[in-house]
N, C-alpha and C positions, 0 to 999 in steps of 0.2 A: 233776710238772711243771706241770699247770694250773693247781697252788694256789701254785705258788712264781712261776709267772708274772702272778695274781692278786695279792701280795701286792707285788709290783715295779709292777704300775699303778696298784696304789690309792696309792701313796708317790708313783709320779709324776705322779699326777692329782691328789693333794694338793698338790705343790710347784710343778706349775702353777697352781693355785689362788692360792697364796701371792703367785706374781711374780705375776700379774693382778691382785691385791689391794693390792700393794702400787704398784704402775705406776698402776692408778685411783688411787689415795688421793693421790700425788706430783701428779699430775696436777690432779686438784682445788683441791689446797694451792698450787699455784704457781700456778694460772687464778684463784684466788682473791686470791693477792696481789699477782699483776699487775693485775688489774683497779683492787682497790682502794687500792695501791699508787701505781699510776701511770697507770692507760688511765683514770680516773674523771675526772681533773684534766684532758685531753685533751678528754673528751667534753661534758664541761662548760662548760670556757674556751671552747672554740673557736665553742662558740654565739654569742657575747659579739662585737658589731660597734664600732667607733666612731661616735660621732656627725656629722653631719653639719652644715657649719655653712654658712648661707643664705649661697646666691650675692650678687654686690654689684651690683648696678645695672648696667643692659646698657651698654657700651662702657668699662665701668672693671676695672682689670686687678685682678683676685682677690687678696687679698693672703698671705703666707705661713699656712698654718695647724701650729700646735706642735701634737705627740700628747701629753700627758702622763697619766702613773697616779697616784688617790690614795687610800691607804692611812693606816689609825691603828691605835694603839692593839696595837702584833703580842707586847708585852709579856711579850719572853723572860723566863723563870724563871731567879732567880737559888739561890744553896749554901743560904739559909736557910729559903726557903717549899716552893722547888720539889722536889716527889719527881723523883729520875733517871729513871722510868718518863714521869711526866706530862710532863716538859721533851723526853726524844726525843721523845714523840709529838707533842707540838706542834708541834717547832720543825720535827719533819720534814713535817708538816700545809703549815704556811708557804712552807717550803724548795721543795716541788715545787708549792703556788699561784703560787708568786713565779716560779718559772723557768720551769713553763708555759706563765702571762701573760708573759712576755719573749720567747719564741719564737713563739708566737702572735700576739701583738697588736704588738709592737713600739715602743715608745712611745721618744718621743726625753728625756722625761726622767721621775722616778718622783717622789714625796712621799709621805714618811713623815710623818703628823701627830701627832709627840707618844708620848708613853710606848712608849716604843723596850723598855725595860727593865721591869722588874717591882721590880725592887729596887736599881736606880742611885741611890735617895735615901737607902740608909745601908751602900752595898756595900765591901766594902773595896778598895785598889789593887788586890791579886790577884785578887779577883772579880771587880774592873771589866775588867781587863785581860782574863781569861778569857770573860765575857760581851761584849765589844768584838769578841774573834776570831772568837766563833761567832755573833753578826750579821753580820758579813763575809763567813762562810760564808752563811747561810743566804741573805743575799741581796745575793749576788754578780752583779757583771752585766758585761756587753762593756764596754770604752771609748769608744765613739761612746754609752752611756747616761748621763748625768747624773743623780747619786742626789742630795736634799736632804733632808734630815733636823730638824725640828724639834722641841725639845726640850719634854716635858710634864714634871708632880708629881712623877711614878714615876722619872723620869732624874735628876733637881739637887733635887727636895723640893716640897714647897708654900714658900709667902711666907717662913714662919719656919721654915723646916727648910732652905731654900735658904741658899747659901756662896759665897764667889768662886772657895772650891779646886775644889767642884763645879760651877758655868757654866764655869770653865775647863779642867778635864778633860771636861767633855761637846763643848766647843767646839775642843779637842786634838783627839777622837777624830771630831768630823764637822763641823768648819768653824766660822767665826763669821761666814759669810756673809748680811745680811740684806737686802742687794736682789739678784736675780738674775732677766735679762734675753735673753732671747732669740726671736727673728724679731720683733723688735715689743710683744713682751707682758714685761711686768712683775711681777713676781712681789714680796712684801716676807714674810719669815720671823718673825715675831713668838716673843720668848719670853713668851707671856701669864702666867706664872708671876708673871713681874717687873713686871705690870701693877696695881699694890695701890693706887698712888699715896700712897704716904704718905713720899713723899721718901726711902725707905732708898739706901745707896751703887748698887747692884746696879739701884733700879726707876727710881733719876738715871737711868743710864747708858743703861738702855734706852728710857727714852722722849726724851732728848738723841739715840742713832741714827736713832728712828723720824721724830722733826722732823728731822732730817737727810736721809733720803732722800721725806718727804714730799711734796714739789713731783713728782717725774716717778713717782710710784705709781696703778697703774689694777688691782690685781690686789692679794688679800691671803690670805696662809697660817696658818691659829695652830692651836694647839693647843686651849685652852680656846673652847667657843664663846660668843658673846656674848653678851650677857643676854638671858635670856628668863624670864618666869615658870617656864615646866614645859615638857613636850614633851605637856601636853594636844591640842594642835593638829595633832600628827604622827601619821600614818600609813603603811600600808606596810609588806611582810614583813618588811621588818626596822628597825620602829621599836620600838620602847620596848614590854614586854607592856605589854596594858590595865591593868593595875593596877596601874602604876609613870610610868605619861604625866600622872597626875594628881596626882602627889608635889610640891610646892613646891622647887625649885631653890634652894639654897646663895648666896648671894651669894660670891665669891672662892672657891669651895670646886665649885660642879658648875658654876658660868658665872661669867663675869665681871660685875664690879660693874656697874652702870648708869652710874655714873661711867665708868669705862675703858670702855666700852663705847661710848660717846657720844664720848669723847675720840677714838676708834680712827677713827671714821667720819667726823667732822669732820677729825684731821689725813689720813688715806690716801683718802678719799673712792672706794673701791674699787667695782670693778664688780662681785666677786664675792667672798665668802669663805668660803670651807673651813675647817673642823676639824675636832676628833676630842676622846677626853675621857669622851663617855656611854656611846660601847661601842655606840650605836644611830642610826640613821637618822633627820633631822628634817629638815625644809624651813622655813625663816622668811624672812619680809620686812624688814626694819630702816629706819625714819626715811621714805625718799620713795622706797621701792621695793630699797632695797641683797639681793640675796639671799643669804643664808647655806643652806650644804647640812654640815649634822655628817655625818662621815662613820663609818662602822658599823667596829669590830674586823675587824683581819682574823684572827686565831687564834678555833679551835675552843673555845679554855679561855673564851672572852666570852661565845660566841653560836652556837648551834647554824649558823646559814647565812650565815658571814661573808661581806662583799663587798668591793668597792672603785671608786671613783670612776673614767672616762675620760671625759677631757674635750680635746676638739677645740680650741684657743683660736688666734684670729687679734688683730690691736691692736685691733680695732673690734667683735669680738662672742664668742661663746662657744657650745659646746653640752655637754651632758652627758648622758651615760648609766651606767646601773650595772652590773657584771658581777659575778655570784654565782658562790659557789667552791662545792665539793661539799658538801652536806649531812650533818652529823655521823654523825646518825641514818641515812642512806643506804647509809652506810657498814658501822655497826653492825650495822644489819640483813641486809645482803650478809655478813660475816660471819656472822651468824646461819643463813644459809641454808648459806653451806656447812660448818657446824659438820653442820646436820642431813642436809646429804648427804654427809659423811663416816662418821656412826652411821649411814645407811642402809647404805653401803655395806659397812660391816662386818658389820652383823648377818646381811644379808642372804646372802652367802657360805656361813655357817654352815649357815643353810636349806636350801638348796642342797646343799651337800655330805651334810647328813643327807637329803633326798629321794631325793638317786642312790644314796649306800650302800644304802637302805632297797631302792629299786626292785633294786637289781643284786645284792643276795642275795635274793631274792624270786625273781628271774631264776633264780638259783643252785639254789635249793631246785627250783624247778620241771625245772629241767636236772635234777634227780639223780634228780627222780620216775620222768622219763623210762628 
């Protein structure tokens, strides 16, 4: 009887072993993917304040201030580059920065700068269509938010890989809106793609709209940023590594010509301008003070600590700050940790169970001496 009720608790003291082994390990697996899942993007964003933009002169009434977000470069993967592996991970990266920041911060309108897509410049209708859906999804928002969307290379092509069938499916799928106005502030959309100036049908059109709405423009959007030599001058966690800020700049190709760039500032005479394009953070002056701010990727697949623009904007002045999203590597490595406390907890059972069998027939033995 002793031995047969010996050999019934060693089985159940195993198979308690087991559900405790396996109830730890669950538990781990799920604290670990909730974290880095979804409570990282929480802990993160919600540090992130708006800026404030300076009072007006004592006895003058305040005037409205706009919240808006600005983002580049989120360069969904498309059927031909993108692995199925790399595209969820990213786009689900994006998907919960982007919803996040909406619950969180709140902004009454957002701006996407440019290369929305990864492969809109030779995708086909059915790709387009399917990469159209799953931007929608991924960054989906209430109807009191207004999304604006500007078009970069990767969406319609560069100069000569650009089409009318392509500005027009990109313009189908998110507007051909290019002044857009509200409480005061002026906003103007540039497709700097079609900025070449060499007369073709496509760069007529766009700069006939932009003298069009040039007279009431105090604010300017694009994708390509303006000429500059290099991003030698730029600093900041997330400008350009050191040893790419001293590379020579492209003419048409990483900024805009000097020409169009000159033309941009003379006809919009803007107070500020945004874009996107390098994938990195740069700060520049332009002409008699004009400030341009590039704005950094927001996917993982650009840049280890992507972020994004909030800016405060009233009709008479501006403020800016920048909100960083989780850290790639932060990530990675929280994984990492609980990869090694899941082999902790395995092996460690083992030991265990061999220490007590060992003590508890020892016990045994000494009982039978008796």
């Amino acid at each position: 009887m002793g031995r047969a009720w010996l050999g019934r608790g060693r089985r159940a003291f195993r198979l308690l072993q087991r559900s405790l082994l396996l109830l730890k390990l669950t538990a781990v697996v799920a604290a670990g993917l909730l974290f880095c899942e979804f409570l990282i993007y929480y802990l993160v964003i919600f540090r992130c304040r708006w800026p404030e933009v300076e009072a007006p002169g004592q006895g003058q009434e305040p005037p409205p201030v706009l919240r808006a977000m600005f983002l580049a470069d989120t360069h969904l993967l498309g059927e031909v580059q993108g692995h199925w592996l790399d595209r969820l991970r990213r786009e689900w990266q994006m998907e919960r920065a982007f919803q996040t920041a909406l619950w969180l911060l709140q902004p009454e309108v957002v701006f996407i700068l440019g290369d929305i897509f990864d492969e809109g410049k030779w995708s086909s209708p059915q790709a387009w269509a399917d990469d159209v859906r799953r931007f929608q999804k991924v960054f989906r928002h209430p109807a009191h938010v207004q999304l604006k969307v500007v078009a970069g290379n990767h969406d319609i092509g560069f100069h000569y890989w650009m089409s009318s069938y392509k500005v027009k499916r990109f313009e189908k799928a998110f507007g051909s809106e290019r002044l857009f106005s509200w409480k005061g502030v002026n906003f103007v959309m540039v497709n700097s793609v079609a900025m070449e100036g060499d007369g073709c049908n496509i760069c007529a059109a766009a700069e006939a709209e932009l003298l069009e709405v040039s007279r009431r423009l105090n604010c300017s959007r694009e994708h390509y940023p303006l000429y500059r030599a290099s991003d030698a001058n730029c600093s900041g966690p997330d400008a350009a590594p050191p040893e790419e800020r001293t590379v020579p700049f492209r003419e048409r190709y990483d900024a805009l010509s000097q020409e169009a760039s000159q033309k941009l500032l003379w006809w919009l005479q803007p107070r500020l301008v945004l874009s996107g394009h390098t994938h990195s953070a740069c700060e520049v002056l332009h002409g008699v003070g004009t400030p341009e701010l590039s704005v950094p990727s927001f996917s993982w697949r650009n840049r280890n600590n992507p972020s994004f623009v909030m800016a405060s904007l009233t009709s008479q002045d501006f403020a800016l700050s920048k909100c960083f999203l989780p850290r790639e590597d932060t990530v990675l490595a929280t994984y990492c940790g609980v990869a090694g406390l899941l082999a902790v907890l395995l092996l460690a059972p083992g030991e265990r169970l061999a220490s007590l069998f060992l003590s508890g027939w020892n016990t045994l033995r000494t009982h039978r001496a008796w």
